[in-house]
NUFISE-71253 format. One record per residue (C-alpha): residue in three letters; x negated, y, z. Coordinates in steps of 0.1 Angstrom, whole numbers. Layout:
BEGIN
pt rest=ALA, c1=X, c2=Y, c3=Z;
...
END
This chain:
BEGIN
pt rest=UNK, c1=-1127, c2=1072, c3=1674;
pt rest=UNK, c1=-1159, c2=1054, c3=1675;
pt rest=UNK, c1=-1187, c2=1061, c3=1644;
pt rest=UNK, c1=-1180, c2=1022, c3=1631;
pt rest=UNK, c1=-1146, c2=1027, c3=1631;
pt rest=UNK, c1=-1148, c2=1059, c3=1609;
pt rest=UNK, c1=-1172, c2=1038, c3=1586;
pt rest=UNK, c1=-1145, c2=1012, c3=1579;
pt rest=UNK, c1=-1119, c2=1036, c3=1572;
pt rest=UNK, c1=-1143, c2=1056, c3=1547;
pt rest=UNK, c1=-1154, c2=1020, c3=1530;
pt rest=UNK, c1=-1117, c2=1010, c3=1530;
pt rest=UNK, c1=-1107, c2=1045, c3=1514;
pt rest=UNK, c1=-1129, c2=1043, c3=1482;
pt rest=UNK, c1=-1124, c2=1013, c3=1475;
pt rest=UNK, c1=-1089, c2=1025, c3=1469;
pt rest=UNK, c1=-1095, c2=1048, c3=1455;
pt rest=UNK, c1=-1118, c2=1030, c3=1429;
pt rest=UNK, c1=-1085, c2=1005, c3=1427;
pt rest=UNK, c1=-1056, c2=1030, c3=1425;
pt rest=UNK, c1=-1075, c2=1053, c3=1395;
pt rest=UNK, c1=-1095, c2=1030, c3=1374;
pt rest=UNK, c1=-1076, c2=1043, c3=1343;
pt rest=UNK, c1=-1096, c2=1075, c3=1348;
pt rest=UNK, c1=-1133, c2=1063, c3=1341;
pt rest=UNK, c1=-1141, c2=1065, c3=1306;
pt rest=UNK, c1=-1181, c2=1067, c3=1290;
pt rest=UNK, c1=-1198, c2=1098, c3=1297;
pt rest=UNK, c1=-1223, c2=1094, c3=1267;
pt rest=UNK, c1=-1244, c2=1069, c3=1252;
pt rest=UNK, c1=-1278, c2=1060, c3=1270;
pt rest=UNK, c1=-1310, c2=1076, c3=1254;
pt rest=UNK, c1=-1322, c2=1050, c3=1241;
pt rest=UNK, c1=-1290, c2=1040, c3=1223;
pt rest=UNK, c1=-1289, c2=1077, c3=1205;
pt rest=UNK, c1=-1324, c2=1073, c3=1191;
pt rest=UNK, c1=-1316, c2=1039, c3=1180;
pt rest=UNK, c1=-1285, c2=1050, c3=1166;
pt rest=UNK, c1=-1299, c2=1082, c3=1150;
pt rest=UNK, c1=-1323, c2=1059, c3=1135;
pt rest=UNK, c1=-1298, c2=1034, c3=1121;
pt rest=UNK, c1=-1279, c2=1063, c3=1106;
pt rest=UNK, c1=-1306, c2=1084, c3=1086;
pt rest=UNK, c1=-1317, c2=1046, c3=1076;
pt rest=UNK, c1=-1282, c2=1036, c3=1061;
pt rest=UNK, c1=-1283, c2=1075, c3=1045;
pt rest=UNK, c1=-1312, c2=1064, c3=1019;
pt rest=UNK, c1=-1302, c2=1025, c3=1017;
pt rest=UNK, c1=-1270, c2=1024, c3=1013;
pt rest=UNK, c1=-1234, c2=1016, c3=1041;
pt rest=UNK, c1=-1230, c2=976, c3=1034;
pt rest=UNK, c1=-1231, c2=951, c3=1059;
pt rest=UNK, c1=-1262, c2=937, c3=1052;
pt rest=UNK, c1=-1280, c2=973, c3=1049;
pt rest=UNK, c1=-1268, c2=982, c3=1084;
pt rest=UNK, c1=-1285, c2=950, c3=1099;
pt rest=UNK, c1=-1314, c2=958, c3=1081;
pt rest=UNK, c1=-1316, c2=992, c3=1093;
pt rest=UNK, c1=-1304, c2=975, c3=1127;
pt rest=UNK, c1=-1335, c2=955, c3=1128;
pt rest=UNK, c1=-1357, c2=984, c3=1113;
pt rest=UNK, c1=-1349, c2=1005, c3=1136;
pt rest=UNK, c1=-1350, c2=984, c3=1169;
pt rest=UNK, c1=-1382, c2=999, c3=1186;
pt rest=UNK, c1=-1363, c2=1034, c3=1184;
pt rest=UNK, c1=-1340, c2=1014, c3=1209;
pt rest=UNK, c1=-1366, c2=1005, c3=1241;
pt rest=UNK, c1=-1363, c2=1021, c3=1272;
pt rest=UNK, c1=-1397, c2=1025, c3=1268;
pt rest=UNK, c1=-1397, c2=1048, c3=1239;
pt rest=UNK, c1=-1404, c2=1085, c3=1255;
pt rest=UNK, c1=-1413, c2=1095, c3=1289;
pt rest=UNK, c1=-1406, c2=1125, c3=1291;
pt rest=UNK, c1=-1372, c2=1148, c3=1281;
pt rest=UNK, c1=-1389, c2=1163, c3=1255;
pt rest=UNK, c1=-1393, c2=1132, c3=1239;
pt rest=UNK, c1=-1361, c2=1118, c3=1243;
pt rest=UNK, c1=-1349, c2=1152, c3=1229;
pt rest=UNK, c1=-1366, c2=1147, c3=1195;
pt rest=UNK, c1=-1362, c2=1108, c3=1200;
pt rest=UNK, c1=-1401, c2=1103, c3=1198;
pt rest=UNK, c1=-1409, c2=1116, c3=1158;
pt rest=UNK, c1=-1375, c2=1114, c3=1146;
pt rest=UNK, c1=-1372, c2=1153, c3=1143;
pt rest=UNK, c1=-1405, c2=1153, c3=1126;
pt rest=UNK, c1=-1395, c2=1127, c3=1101;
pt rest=UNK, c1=-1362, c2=1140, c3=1096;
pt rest=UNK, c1=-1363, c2=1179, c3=1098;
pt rest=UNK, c1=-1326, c2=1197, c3=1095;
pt rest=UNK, c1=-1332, c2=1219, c3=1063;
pt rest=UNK, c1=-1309, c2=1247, c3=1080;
pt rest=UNK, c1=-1294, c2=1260, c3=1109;
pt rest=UNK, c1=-1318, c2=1239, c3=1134;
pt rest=UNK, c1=-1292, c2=1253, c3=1164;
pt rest=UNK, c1=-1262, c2=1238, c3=1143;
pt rest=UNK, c1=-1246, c2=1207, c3=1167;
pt rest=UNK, c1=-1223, c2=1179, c3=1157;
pt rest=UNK, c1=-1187, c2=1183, c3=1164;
pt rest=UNK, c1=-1165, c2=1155, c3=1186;
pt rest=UNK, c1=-1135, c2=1139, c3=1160;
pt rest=UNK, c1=-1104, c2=1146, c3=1164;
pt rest=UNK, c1=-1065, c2=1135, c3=1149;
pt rest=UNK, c1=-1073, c2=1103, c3=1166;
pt rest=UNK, c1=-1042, c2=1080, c3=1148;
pt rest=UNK, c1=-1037, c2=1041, c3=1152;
pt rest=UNK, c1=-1009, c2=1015, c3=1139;
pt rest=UNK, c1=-1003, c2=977, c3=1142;
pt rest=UNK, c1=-992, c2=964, c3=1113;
pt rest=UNK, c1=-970, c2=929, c3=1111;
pt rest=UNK, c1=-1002, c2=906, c3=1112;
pt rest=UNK, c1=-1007, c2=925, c3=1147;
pt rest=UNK, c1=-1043, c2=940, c3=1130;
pt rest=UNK, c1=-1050, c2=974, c3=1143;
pt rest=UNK, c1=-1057, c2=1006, c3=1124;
pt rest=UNK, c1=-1069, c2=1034, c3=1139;
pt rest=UNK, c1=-1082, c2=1068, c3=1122;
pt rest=UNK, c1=-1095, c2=1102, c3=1128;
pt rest=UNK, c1=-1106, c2=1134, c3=1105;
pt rest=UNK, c1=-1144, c2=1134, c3=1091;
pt rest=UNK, c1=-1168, c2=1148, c3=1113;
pt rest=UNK, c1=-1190, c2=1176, c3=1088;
pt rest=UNK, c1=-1227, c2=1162, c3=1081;
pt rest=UNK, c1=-1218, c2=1130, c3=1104;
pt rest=UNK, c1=-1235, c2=1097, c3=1087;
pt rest=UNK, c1=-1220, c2=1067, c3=1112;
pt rest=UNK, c1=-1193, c2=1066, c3=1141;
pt rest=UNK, c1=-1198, c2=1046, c3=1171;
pt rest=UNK, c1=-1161, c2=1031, c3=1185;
pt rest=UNK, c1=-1165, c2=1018, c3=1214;
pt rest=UNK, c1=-1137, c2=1005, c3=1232;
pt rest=UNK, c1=-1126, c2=984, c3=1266;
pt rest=UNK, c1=-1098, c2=974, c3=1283;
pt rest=UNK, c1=-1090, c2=998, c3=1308;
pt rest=UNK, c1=-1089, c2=977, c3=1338;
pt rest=UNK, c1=-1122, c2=966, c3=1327;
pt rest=UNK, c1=-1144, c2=994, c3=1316;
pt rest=UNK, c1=-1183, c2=976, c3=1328;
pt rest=UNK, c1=-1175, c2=957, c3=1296;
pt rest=UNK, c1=-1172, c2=970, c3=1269;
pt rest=UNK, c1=-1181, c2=966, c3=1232;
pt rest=UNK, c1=-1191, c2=991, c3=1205;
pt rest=UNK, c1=-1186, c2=989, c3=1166;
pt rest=UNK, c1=-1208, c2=1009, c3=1138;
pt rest=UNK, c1=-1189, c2=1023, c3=1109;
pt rest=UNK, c1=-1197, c2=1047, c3=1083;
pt rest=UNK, c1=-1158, c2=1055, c3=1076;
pt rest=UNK, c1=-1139, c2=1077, c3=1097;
pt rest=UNK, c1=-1112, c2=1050, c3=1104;
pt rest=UNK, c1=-1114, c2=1008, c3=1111;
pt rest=UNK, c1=-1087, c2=987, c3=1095;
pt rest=UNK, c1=-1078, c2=947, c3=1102;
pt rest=UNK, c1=-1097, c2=959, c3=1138;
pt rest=UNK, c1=-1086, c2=931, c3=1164;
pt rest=UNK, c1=-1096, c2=935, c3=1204;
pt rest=UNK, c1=-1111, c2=905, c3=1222;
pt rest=UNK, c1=-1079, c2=878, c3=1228;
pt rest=UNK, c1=-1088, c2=884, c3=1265;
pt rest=UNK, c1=-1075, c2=918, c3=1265;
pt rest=UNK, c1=-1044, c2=917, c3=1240;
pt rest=UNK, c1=-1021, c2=925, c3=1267;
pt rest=UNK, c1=-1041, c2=948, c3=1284;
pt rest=UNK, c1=-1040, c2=988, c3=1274;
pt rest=UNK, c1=-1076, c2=992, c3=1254;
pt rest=UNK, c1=-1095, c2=1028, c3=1257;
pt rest=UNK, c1=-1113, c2=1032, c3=1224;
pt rest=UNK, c1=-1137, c2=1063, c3=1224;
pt rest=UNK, c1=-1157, c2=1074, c3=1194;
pt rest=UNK, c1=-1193, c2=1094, c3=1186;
pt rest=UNK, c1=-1204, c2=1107, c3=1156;
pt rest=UNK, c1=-1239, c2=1108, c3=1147;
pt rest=UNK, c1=-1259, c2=1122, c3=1118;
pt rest=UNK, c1=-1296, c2=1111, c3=1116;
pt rest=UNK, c1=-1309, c2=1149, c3=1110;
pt rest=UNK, c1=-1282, c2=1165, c3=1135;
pt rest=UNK, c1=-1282, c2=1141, c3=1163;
pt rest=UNK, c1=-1254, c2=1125, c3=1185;
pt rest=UNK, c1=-1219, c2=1146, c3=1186;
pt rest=UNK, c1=-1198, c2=1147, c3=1218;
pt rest=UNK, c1=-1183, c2=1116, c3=1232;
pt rest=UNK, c1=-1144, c2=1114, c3=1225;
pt rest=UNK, c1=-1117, c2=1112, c3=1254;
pt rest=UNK, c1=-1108, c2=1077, c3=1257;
pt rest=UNK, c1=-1078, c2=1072, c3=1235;
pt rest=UNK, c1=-1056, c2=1045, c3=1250;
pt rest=UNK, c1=-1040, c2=1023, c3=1229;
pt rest=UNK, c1=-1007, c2=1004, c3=1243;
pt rest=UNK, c1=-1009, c2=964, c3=1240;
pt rest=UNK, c1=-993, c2=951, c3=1208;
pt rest=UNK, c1=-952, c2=942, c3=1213;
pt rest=UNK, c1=-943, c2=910, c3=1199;
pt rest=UNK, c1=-919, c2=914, c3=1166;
pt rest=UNK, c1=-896, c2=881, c3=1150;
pt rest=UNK, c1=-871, c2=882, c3=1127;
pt rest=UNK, c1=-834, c2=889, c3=1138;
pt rest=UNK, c1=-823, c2=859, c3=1116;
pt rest=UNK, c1=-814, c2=823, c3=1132;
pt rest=UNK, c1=-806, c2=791, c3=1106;
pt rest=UNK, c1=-778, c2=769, c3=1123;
pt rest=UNK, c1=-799, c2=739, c3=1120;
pt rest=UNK, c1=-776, c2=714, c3=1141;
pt rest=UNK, c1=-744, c2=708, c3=1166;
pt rest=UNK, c1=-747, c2=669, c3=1182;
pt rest=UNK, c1=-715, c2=657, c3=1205;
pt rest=UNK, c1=-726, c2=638, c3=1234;
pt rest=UNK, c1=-699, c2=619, c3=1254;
pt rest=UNK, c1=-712, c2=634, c3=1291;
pt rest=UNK, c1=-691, c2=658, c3=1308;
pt rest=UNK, c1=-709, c2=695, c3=1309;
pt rest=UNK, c1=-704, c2=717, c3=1338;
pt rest=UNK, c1=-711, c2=757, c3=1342;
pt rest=UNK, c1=-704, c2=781, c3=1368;
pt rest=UNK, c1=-663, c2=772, c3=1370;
pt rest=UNK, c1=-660, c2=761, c3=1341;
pt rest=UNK, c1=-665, c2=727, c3=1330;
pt rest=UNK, c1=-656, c2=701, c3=1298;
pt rest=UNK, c1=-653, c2=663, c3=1290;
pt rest=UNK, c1=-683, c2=662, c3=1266;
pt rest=UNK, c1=-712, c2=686, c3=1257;
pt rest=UNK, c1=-719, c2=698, c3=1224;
pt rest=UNK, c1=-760, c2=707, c3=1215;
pt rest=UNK, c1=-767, c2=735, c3=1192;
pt rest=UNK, c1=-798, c2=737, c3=1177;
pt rest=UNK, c1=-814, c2=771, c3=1160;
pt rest=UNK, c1=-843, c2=775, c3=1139;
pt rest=UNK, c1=-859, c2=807, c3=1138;
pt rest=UNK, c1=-888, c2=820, c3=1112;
pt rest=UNK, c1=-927, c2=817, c3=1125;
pt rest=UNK, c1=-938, c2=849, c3=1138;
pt rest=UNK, c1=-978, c2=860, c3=1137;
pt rest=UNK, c1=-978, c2=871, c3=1171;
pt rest=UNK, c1=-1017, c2=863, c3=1181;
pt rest=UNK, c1=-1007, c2=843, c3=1215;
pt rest=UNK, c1=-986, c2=814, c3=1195;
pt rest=UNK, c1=-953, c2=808, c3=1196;
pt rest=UNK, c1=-956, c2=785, c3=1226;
pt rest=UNK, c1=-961, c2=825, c3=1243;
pt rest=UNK, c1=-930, c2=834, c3=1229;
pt rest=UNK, c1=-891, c2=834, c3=1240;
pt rest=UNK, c1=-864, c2=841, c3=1217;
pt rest=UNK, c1=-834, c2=848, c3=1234;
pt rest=UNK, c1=-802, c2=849, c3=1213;
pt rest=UNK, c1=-771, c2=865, c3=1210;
pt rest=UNK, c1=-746, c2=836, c3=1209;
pt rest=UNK, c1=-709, c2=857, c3=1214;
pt rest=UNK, c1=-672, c2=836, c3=1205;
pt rest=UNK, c1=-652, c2=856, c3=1182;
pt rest=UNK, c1=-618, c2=838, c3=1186;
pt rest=UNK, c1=-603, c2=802, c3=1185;
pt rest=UNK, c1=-575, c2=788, c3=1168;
pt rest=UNK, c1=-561, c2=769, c3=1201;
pt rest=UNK, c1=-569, c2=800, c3=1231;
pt rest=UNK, c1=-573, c2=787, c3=1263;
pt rest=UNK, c1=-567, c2=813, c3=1292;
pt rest=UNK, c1=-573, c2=790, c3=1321;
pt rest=UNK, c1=-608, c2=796, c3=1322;
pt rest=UNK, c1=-638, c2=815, c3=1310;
pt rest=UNK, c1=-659, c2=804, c3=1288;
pt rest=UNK, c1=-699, c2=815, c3=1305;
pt rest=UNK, c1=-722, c2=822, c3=1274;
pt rest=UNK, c1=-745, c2=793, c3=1268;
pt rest=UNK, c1=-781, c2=798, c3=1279;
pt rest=UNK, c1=-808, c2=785, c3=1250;
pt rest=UNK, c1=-842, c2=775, c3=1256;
pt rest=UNK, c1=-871, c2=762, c3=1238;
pt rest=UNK, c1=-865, c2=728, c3=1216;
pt rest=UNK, c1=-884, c2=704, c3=1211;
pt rest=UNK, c1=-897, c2=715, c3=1177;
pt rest=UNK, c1=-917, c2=742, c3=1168;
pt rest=UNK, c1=-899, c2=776, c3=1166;
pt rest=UNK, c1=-866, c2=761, c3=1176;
pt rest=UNK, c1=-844, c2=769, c3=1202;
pt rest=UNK, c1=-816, c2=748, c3=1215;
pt rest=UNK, c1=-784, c2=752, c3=1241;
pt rest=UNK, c1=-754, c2=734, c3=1249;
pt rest=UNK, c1=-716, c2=745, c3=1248;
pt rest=UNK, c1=-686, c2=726, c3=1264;
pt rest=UNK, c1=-664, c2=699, c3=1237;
pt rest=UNK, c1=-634, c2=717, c3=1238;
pt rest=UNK, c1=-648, c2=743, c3=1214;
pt rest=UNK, c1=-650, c2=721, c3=1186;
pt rest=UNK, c1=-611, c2=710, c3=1199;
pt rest=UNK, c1=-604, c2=744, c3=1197;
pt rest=UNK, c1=-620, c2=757, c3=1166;
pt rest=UNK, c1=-641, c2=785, c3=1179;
pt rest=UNK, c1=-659, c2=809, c3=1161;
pt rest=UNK, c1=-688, c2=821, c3=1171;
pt rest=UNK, c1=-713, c2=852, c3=1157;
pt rest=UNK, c1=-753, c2=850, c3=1162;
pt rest=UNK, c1=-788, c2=867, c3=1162;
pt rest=UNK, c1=-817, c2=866, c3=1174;
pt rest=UNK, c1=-814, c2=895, c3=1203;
pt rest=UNK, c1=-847, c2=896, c3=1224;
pt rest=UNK, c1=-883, c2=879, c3=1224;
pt rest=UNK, c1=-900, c2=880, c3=1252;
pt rest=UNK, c1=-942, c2=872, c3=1261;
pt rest=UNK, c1=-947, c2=855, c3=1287;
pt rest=UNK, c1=-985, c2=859, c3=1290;
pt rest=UNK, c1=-983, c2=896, c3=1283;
pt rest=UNK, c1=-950, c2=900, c3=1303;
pt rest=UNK, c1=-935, c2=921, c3=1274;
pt rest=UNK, c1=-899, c2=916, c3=1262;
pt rest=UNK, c1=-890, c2=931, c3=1229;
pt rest=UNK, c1=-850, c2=943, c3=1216;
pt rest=UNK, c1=-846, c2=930, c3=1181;
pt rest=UNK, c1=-826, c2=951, c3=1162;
pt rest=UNK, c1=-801, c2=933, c3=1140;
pt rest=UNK, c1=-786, c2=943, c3=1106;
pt rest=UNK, c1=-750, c2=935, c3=1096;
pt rest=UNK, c1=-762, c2=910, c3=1070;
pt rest=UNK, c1=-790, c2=899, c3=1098;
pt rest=UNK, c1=-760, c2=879, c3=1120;
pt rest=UNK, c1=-750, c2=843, c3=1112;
pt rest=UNK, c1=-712, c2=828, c3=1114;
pt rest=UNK, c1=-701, c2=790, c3=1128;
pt rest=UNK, c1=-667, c2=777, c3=1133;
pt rest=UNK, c1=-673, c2=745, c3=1156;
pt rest=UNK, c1=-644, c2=719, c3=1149;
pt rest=UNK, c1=-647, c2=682, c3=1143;
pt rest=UNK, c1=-656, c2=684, c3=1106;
pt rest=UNK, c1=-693, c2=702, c3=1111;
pt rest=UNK, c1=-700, c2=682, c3=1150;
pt rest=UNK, c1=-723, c2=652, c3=1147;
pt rest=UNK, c1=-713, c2=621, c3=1167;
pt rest=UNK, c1=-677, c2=639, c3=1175;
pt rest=UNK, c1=-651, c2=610, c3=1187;
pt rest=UNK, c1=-625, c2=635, c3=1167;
pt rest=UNK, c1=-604, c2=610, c3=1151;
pt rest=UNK, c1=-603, c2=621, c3=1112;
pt rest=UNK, c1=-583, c2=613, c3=1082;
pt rest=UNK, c1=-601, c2=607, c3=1051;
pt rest=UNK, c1=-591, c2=629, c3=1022;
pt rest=UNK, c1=-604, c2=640, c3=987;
pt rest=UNK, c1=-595, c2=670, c3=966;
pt rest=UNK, c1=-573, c2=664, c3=937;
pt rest=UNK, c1=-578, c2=669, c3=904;
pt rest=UNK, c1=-586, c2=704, c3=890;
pt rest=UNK, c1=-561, c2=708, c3=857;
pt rest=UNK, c1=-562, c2=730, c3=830;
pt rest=UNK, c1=-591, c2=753, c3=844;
pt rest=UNK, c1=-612, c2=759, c3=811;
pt rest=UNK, c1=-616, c2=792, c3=792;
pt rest=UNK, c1=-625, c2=800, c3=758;
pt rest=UNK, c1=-613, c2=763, c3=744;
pt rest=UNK, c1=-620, c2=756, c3=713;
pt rest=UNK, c1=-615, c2=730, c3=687;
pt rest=UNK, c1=-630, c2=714, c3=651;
pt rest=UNK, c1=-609, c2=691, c3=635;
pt rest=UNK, c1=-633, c2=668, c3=613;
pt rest=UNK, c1=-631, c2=651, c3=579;
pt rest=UNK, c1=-594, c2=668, c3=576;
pt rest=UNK, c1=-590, c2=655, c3=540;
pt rest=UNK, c1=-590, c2=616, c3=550;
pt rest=UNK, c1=-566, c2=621, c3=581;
pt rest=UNK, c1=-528, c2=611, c3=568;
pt rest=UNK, c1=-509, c2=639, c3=590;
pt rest=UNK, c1=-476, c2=621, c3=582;
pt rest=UNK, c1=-488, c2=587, c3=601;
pt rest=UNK, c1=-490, c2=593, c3=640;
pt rest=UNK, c1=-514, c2=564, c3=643;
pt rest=UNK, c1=-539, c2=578, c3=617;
pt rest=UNK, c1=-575, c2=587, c3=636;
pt rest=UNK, c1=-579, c2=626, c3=641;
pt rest=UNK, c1=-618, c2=633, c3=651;
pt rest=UNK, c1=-620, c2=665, c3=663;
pt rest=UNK, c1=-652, c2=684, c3=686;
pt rest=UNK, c1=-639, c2=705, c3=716;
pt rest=UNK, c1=-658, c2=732, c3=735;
pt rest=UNK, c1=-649, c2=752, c3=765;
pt rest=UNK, c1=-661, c2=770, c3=793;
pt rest=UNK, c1=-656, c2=757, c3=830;
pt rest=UNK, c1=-638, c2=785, c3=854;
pt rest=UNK, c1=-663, c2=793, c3=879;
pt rest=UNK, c1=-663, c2=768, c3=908;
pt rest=UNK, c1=-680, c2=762, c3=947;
pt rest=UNK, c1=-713, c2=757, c3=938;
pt rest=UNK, c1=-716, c2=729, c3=968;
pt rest=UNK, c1=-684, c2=712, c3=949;
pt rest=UNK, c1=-698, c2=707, c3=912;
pt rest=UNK, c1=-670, c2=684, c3=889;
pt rest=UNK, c1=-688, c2=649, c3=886;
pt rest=UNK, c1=-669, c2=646, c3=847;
pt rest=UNK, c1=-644, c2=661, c3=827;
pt rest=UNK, c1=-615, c2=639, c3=813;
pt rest=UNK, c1=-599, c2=653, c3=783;
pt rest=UNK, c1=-555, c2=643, c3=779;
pt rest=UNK, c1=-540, c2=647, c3=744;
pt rest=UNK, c1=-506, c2=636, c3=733;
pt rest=UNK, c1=-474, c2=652, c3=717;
pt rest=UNK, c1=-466, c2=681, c3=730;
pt rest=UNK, c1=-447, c2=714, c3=724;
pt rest=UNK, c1=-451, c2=752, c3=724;
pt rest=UNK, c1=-439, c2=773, c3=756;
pt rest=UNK, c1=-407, c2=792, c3=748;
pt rest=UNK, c1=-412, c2=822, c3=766;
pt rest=UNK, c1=-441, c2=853, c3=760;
pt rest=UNK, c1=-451, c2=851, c3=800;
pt rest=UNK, c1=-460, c2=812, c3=794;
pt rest=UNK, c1=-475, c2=817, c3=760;
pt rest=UNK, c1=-513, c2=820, c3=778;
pt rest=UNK, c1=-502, c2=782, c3=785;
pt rest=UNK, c1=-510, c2=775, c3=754;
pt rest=UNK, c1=-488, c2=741, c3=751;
pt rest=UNK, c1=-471, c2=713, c3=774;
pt rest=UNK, c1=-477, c2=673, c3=768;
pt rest=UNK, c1=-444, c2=658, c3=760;
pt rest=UNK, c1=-460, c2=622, c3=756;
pt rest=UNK, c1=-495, c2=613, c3=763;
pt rest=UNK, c1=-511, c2=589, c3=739;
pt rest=UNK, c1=-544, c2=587, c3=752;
pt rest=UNK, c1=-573, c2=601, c3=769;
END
């Protein structure tokens, strides 16, 4: 083997390796001049105060202890220049800061991030820095003086990469602590509500065709489903369905029925698929959901877990299908009678009525309370009968209360 060729196979081995095992490079430390800067930022904030506007202040104040220029030699890196002298430890001058640990995080529904970790003793700031771990020359670095970050979003570049968040403490008297292990932190899983609103079924007179099974028109069903605040929009997202037939009044065992794929619709966070006509012919009945949504830019599908009361119900027939060529007979619900409780009566100015004269004027008030009713069938009026009439013989029909033998007006 010449010497060239062994060159090219060493070359081509690490870059390999740098490929196969990037996961495994984290931050060994923060550069010199960083700690001093930082050391200086967080004895500054110690005797001004943590806001936002103090830590830019202190930031700005504190910017020469941040030039490479600073020290030449170790020794002076070591004290950071005259920040020992400035800021003596008043005991244990060998005591060293300790590295965090209980590193926790969470998403919550916004998709905001979390993350926590125990107090570090005599630590005044905390560096996070963090980086997508395919990624780590970039990588950005936050300033806190809590031991935790909440509403904490990465950069919309990296949302569906895994992130490496690593975090120092620093005290201004005690120095830098260790450098955490990178702490990786999964991409965010999209989350949608199991809960689909039937929002439309439109007949079309075109014949629709699937796998062997096929139908003389096609029937569009349209399903709305609730916004999600998934950071990628919901033009990222597919919701996939669970769209499964119960039963139908008229069974047909001649062929199977294939389940009816749904895609996007053409309004926002709906989602529309088509079913052969014979099911409204048939009266199917159908149960639904909302089973899986899927990322397509983060290639992450996610199994929604649907309650009992979570699942919605349709019969498809002719009387709920727009545009359906089912021939119908027009009907209307008769009359309700006799369906009041707690009736009541007030028979008015009883001393000029002559009770002996059938024709005489009786003015009475009435009351009573409706039996409960559909709520989507509300009585338009109430028409009140009276005539002659007699008392029920038997006890069982007494509740009755009395039958009309002659109406005389209403």
């Amino acid at each position: 083997m010449s010497l060239f060729s062994l060159r090219i196979q060493i070359l081509i081995l690490s870059i390999l390796i740098y490929i196969i095992f990037p996961i495994n490079c984290q931050l060994q430390g923060l550069a010199k001049q960083q700690t001093c800067l930082l050391r200086c930022v967080a004895f500054c904030l110690t005797k001004g105060g943590n806001g936002e506007n103090e830590l830019q202040a202190c930031e700005q104040r504190c910017k020469p202890y941040g030039e490479p220029g600073l020290c030449s030699s170790d020794k002076c890196w070591r004290k950071c220049r005259d920040l020992d002298d400035i800021n003596p430890r008043p005991n244990k001058p060998d005591e060293k800061m300790k590295p965090i640990d209980n590193f926790t995080f969470i998403y919550d529904e916004q998709y905001l991030l979390s993350i926590s970790w125990n107090p570090v003793p005599n630590a005044d700031i905390y560096v996070v820095v963090h980086w997508a771990t395919n990624s780590i020359l970039q990588y950005s670095q936050i300033i806190t003086t809590s031991p935790f970050l909440h509403n904490f979003t990465f950069s919309p570049h990296n949302l569906c990469q895994e992130n490496a968040v690593q975090v120092v403490p620093i005290s201004g008297i005690y120095g830098t602590g260790p450098m955490s292990e990178p702490n990786v932190i999964p991409p965010p899983r999209p989350q949608i509500s199991p809960r689909l609103k039937l929002l439309s079924m439109i007949y079309e007179p075109k014949k629709y065709v699937a796998q062997n099974y096929e139908a003389n028109g096609t029937i569009t069903i349209k399903f709305g489903y609730e916004p999600s605040a998934w950071p990628l929009g919901d033009e990222d997202l597919e919701v996939i369905p669970m769209f499964h037939m119960m039963l139908c009044a008229e069974p047909d065992l001649t062929q199977a029925v294939p389940v009816p794929e749904f895609s996007k619709g053409k309004d926002q966070y709906t989602i529309e698929g088509q079913v052969g006509s014979d099911m409204m012919y048939r009266k199917c009945k159908f149960i639904y959901s909302i089973q899986e949504v899927h990322s397509d830019q983060c290639d992450i599908s996610e199994y929604v877990h649907a309650k009992t009361d979570d699942f919605g119900n349709v019969e498809i027939s002719c009387d709920n299908v727009q545009n359906s060529e089912c021939y119908k007979i027009e009907s209307h619900r008769g009359p309700v009678c006799g369906q009041v409780d707690k009736f009541t009566y007030d028979v008015l100015e009883k001393d000029k009525i002559s009770w002996s004269n059938k024709a005489s004027n009786i003015s009475v008030n009435i009351s009573y309370v409706p039996y409960s009713t559909n709520p989507e069938r509300k009585p338009l009026y109430y028409v009140a009968l009276y005539g002659d009439a007699l008392s029920y013989e038997s006890s069982e029909e007494l509740f009755k209360r009395s039958r009309i033998t002659q109406l005389l007006q209403k």
